[in-house]
C-alpha positions as protocol buffer text, in pm:
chain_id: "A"
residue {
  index: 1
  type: UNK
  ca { x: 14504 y: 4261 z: 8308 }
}
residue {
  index: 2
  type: UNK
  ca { x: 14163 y: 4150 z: 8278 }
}
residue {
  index: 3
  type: UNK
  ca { x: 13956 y: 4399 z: 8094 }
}
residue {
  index: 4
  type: UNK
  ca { x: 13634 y: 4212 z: 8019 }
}
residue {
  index: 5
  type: UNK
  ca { x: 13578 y: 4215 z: 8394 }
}
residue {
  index: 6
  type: UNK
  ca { x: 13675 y: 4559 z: 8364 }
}
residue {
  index: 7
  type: UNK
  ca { x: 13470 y: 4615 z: 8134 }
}
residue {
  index: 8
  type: UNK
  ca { x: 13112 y: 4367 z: 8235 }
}
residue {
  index: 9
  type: UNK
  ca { x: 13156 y: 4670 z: 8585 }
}
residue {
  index: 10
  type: UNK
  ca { x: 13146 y: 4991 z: 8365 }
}
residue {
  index: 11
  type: UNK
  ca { x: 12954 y: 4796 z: 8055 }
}
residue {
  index: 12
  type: UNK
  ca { x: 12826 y: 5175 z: 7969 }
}
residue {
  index: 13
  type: UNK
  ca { x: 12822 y: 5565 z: 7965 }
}
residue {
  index: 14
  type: UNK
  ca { x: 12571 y: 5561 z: 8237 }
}
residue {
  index: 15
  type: UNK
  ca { x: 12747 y: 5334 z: 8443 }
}
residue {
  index: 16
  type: UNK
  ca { x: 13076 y: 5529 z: 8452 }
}
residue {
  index: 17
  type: UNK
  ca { x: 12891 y: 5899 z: 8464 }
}
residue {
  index: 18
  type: UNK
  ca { x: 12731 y: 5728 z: 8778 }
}
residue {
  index: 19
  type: UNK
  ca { x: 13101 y: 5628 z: 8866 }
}
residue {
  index: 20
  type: UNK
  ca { x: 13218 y: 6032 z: 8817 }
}
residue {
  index: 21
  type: UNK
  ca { x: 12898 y: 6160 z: 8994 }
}
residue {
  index: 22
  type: UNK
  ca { x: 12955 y: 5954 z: 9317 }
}
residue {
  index: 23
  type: UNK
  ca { x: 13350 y: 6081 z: 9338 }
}
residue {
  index: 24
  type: UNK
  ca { x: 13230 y: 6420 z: 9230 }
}
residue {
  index: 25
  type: UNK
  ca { x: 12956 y: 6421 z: 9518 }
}
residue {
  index: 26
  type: UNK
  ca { x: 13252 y: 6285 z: 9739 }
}
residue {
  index: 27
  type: UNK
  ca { x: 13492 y: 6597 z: 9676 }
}
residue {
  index: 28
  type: UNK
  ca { x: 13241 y: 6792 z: 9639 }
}
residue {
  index: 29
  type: UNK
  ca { x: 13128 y: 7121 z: 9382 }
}
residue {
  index: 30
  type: UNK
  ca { x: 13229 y: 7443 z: 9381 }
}
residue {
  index: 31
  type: UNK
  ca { x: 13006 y: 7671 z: 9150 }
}
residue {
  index: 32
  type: UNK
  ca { x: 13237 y: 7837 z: 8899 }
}
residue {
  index: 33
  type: UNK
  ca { x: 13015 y: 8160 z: 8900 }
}
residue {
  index: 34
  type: UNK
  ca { x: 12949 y: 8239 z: 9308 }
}
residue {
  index: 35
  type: UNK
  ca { x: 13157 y: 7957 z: 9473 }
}
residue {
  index: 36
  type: UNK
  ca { x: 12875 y: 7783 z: 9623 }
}
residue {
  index: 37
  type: UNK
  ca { x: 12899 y: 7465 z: 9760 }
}
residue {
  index: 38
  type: UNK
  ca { x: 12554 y: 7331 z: 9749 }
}
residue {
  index: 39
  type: UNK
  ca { x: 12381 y: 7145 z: 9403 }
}
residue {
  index: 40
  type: UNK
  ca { x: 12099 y: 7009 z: 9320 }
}
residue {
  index: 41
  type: UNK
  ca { x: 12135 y: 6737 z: 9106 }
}
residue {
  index: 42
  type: UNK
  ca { x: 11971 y: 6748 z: 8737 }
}
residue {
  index: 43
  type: UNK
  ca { x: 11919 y: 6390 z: 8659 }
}
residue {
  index: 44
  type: UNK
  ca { x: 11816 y: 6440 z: 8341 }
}
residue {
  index: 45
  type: UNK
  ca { x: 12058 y: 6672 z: 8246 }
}
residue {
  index: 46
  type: UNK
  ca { x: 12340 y: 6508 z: 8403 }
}
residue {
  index: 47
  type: UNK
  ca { x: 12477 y: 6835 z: 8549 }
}
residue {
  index: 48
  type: UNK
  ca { x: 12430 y: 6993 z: 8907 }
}
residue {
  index: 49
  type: UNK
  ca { x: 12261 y: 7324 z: 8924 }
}
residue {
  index: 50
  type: UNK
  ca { x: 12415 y: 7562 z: 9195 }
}
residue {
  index: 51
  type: UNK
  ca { x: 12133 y: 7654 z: 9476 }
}
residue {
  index: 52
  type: UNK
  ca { x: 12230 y: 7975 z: 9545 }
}
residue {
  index: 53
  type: UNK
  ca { x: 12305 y: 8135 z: 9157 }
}
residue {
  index: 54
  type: UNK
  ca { x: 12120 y: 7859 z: 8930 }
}
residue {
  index: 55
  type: UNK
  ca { x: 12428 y: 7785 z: 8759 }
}
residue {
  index: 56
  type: UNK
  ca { x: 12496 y: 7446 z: 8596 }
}
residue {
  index: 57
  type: UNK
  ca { x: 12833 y: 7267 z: 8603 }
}
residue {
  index: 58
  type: UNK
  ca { x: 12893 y: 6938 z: 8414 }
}
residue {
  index: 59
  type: UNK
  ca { x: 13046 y: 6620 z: 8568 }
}
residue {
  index: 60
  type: UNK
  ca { x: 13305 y: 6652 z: 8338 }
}
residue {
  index: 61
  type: UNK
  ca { x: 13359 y: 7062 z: 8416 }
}
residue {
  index: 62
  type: UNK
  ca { x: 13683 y: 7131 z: 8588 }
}
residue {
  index: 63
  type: UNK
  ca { x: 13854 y: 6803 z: 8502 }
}
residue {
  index: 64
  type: UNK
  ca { x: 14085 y: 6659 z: 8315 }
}
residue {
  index: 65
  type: UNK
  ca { x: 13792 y: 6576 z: 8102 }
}
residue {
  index: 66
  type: UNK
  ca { x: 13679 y: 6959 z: 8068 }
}
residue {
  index: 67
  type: UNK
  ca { x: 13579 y: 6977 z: 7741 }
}
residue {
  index: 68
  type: UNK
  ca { x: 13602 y: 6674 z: 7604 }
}
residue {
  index: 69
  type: UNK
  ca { x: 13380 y: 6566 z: 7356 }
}
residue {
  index: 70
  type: UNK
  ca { x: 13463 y: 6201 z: 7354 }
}
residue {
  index: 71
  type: UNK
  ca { x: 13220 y: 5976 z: 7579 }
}
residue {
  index: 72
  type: UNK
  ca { x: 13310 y: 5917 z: 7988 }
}
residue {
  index: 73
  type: UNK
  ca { x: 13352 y: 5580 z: 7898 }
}
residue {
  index: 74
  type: UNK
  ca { x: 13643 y: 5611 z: 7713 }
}
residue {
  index: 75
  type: UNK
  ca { x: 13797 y: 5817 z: 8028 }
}
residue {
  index: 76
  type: UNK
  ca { x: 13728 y: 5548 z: 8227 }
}
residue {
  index: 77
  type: UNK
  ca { x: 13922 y: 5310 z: 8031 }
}
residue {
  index: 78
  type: UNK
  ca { x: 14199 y: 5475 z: 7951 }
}
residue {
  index: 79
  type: UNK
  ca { x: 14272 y: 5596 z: 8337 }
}
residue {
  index: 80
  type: UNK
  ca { x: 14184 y: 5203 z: 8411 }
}
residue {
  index: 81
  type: UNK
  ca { x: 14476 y: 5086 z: 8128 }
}
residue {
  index: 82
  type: UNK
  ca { x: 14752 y: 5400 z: 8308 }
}
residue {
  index: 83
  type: UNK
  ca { x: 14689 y: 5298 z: 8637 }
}
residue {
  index: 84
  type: UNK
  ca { x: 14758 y: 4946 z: 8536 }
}
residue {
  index: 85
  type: UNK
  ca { x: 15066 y: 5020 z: 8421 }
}
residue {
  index: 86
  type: UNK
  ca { x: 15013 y: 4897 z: 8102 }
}
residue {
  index: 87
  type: UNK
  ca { x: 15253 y: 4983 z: 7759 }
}
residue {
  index: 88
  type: UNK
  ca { x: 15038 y: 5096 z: 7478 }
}
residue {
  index: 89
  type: UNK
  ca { x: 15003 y: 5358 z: 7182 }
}
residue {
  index: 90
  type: UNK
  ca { x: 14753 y: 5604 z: 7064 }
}
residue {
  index: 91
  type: UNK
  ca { x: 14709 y: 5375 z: 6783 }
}
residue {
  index: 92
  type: UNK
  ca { x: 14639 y: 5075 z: 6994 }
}
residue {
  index: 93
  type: UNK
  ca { x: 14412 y: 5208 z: 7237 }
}
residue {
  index: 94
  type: UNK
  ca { x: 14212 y: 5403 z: 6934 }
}
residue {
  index: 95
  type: UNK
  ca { x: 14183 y: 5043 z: 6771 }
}
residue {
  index: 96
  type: UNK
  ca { x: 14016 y: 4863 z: 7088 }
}
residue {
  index: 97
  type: UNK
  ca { x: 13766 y: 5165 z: 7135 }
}
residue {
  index: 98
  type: UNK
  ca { x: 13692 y: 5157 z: 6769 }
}
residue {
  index: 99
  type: UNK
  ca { x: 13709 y: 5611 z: 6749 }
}
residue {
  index: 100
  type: UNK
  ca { x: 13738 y: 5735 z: 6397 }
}
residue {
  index: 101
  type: UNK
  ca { x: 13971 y: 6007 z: 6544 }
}
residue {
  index: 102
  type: UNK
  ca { x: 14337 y: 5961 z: 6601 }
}
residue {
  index: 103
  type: UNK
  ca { x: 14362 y: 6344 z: 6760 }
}
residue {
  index: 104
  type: UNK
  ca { x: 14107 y: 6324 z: 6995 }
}
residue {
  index: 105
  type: UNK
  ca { x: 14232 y: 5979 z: 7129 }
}
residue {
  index: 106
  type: UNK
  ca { x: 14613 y: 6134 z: 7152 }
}
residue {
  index: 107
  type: UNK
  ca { x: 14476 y: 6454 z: 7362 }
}
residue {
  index: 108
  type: UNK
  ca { x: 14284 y: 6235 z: 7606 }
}
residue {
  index: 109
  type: UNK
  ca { x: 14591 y: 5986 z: 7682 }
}
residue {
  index: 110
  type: UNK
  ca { x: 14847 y: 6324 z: 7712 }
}
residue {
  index: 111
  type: UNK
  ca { x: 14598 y: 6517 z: 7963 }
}
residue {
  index: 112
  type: UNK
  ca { x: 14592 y: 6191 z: 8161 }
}
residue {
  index: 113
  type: UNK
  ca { x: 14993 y: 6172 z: 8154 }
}
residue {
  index: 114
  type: UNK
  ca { x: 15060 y: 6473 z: 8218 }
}
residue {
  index: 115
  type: UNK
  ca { x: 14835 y: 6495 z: 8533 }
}
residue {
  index: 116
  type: UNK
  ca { x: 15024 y: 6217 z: 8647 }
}
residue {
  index: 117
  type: UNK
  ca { x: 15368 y: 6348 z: 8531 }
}
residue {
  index: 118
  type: UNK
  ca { x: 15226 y: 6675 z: 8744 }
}
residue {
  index: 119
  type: UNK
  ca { x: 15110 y: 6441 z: 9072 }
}
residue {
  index: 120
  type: UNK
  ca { x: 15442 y: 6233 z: 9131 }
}
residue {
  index: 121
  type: UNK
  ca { x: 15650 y: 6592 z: 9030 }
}
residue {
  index: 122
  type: UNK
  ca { x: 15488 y: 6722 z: 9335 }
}
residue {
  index: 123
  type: UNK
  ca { x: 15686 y: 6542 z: 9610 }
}
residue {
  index: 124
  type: UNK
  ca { x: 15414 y: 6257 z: 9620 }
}
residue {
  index: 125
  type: UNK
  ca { x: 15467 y: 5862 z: 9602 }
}
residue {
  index: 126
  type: UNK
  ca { x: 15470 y: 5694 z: 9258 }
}
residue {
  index: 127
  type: UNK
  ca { x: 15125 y: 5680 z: 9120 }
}
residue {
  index: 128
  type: UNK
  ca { x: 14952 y: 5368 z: 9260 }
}
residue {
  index: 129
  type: UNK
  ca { x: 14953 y: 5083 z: 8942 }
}
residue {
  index: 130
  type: UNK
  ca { x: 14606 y: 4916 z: 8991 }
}
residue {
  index: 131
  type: UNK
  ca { x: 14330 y: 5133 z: 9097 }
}
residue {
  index: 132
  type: UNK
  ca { x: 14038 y: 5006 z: 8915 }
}
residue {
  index: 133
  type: UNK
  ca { x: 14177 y: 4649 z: 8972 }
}
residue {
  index: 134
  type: UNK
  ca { x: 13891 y: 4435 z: 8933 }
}
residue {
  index: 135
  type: UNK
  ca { x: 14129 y: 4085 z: 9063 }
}
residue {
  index: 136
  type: UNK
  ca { x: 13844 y: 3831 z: 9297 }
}
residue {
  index: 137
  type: UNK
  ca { x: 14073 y: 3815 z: 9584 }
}
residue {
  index: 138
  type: UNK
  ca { x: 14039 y: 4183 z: 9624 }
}
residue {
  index: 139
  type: UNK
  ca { x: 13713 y: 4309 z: 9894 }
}
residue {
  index: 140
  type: UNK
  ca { x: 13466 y: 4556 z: 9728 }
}
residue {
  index: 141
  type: UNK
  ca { x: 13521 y: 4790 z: 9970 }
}
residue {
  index: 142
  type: UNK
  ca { x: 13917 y: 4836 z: 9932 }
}
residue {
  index: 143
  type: UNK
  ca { x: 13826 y: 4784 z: 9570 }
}
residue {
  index: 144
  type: UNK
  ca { x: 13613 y: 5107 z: 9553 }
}
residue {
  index: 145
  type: UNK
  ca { x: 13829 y: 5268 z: 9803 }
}
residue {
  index: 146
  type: UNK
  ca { x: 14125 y: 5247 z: 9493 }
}
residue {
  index: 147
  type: UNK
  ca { x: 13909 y: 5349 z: 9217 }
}
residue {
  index: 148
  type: UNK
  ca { x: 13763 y: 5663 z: 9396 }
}
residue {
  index: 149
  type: UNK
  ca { x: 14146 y: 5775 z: 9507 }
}
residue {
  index: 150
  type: UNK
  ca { x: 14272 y: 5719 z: 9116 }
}
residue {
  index: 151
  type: UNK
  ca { x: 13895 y: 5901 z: 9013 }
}
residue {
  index: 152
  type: UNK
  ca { x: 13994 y: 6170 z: 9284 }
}
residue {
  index: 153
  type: UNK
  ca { x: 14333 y: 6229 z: 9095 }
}
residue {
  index: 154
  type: UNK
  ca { x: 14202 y: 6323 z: 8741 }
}
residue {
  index: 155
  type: UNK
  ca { x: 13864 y: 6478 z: 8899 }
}
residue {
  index: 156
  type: UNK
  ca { x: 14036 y: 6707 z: 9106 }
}
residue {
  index: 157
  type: UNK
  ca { x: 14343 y: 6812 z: 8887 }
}
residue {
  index: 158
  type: UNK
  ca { x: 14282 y: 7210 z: 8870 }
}
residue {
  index: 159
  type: UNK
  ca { x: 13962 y: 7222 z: 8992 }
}
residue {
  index: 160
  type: UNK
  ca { x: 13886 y: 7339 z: 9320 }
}
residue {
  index: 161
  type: UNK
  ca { x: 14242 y: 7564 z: 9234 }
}
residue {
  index: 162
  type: UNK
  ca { x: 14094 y: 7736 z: 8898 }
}
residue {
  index: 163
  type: UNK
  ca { x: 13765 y: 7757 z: 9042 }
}
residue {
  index: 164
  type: UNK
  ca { x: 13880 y: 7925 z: 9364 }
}
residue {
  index: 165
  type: UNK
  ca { x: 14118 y: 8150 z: 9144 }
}
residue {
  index: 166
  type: UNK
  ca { x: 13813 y: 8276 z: 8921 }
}
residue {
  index: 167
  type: UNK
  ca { x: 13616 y: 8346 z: 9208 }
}
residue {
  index: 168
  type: UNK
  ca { x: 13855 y: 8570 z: 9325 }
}
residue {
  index: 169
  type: UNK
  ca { x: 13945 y: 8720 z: 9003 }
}
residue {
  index: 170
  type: UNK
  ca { x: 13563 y: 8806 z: 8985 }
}
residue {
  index: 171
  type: UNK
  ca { x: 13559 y: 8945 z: 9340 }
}
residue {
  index: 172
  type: UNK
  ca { x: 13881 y: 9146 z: 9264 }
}
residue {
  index: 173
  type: UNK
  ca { x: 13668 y: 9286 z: 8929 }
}
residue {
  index: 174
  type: UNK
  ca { x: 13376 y: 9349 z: 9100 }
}
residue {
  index: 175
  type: UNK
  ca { x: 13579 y: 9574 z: 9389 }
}
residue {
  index: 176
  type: UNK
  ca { x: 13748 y: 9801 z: 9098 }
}
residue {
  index: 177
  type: UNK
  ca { x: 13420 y: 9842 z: 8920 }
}
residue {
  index: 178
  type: UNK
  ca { x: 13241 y: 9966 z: 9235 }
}
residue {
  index: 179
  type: UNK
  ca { x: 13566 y: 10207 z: 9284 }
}
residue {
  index: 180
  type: UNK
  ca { x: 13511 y: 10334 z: 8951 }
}
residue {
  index: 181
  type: UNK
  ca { x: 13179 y: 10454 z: 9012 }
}
């Protein structure tokens, strides 16, 4: 594996939240509050603000990243290192990113297993090794093609499902209150 050429393409936090924003704009966001699918896009907040309500959502809202305090970055590298295929621990990978914090290093790795563990348990082929292969012989186009489909995995895991399930939970709410009255 050659991570500095990994790393000389995402040398940065912007660089990878631009990497999330363009597979984000791809599968496109649902507002958490009135299910609307249209955003602006709050550059200098990093977030998209929903046209219709005025709600904000996060790049990192509704992913396996929800919540996260720990910088895109080290997303990015870690999915880049699983779909490699590579063998390391915790320890290891919180050594190379230099973090202080053993626990938030060990949450980040087992969300990203266990989405995987939950993708090929679904009846779907073995997660593709590779994704965010950065090898010369490969075009830029199937290149990007690979990283957006691995970006697509841990971007969409529960979101458009727990989104479309609040919604409805809301609507459901909103019908019984109305009875009440």
């Amino acid at each position: 594996m050659n991570l500095l050429n990994f790393i000389s393409e995402y040398p940065n936090e912007d660089r990878c939240k631009l990497l999330l924003k363009d597979i984000r704009d791809k599968l496109g966001v649902i507002c958490r509050k009135c299910g609307g699918k249209e955003h602006y896009w709050k550059k200098d907040k990093w977030q998209y603000e929903c046209k219709i309500c005025k709600t904000r959502t996060t790049l990192t809202s509704g992913t396996v990243m929800h919540g996260s305090q720990l910088p895109v970055q080290y997303w990015v590298i870690a999915m880049e290192l699983i779909a490699k295929g590579e063998r390391f621990s915790v320890a290891e990978l919180q050594k190379h990113l230099g973090h202080k914090h053993y626990d938030a290093i060990w949450t980040m790795l087992h969300k990203l297993r266990l989405t995987i563990k939950r993708y090929n348990s679904l009846g779907n082929t073995k997660f593709y090794k590779g994704l965010f292969s950065t090898k010369i012989n490969l075009e830029d186009k199937e290149r990007r093609a690979r990283k957006e489909k691995m970006m697509e995995l841990f971007l969409a895991d529960n979101y458009k499902i727990d989104i479309t399930e609040k919604i409805r939970r809301r609507q459901i709410k909103k019908n019984s209150e109305s009875l009440d009255l």
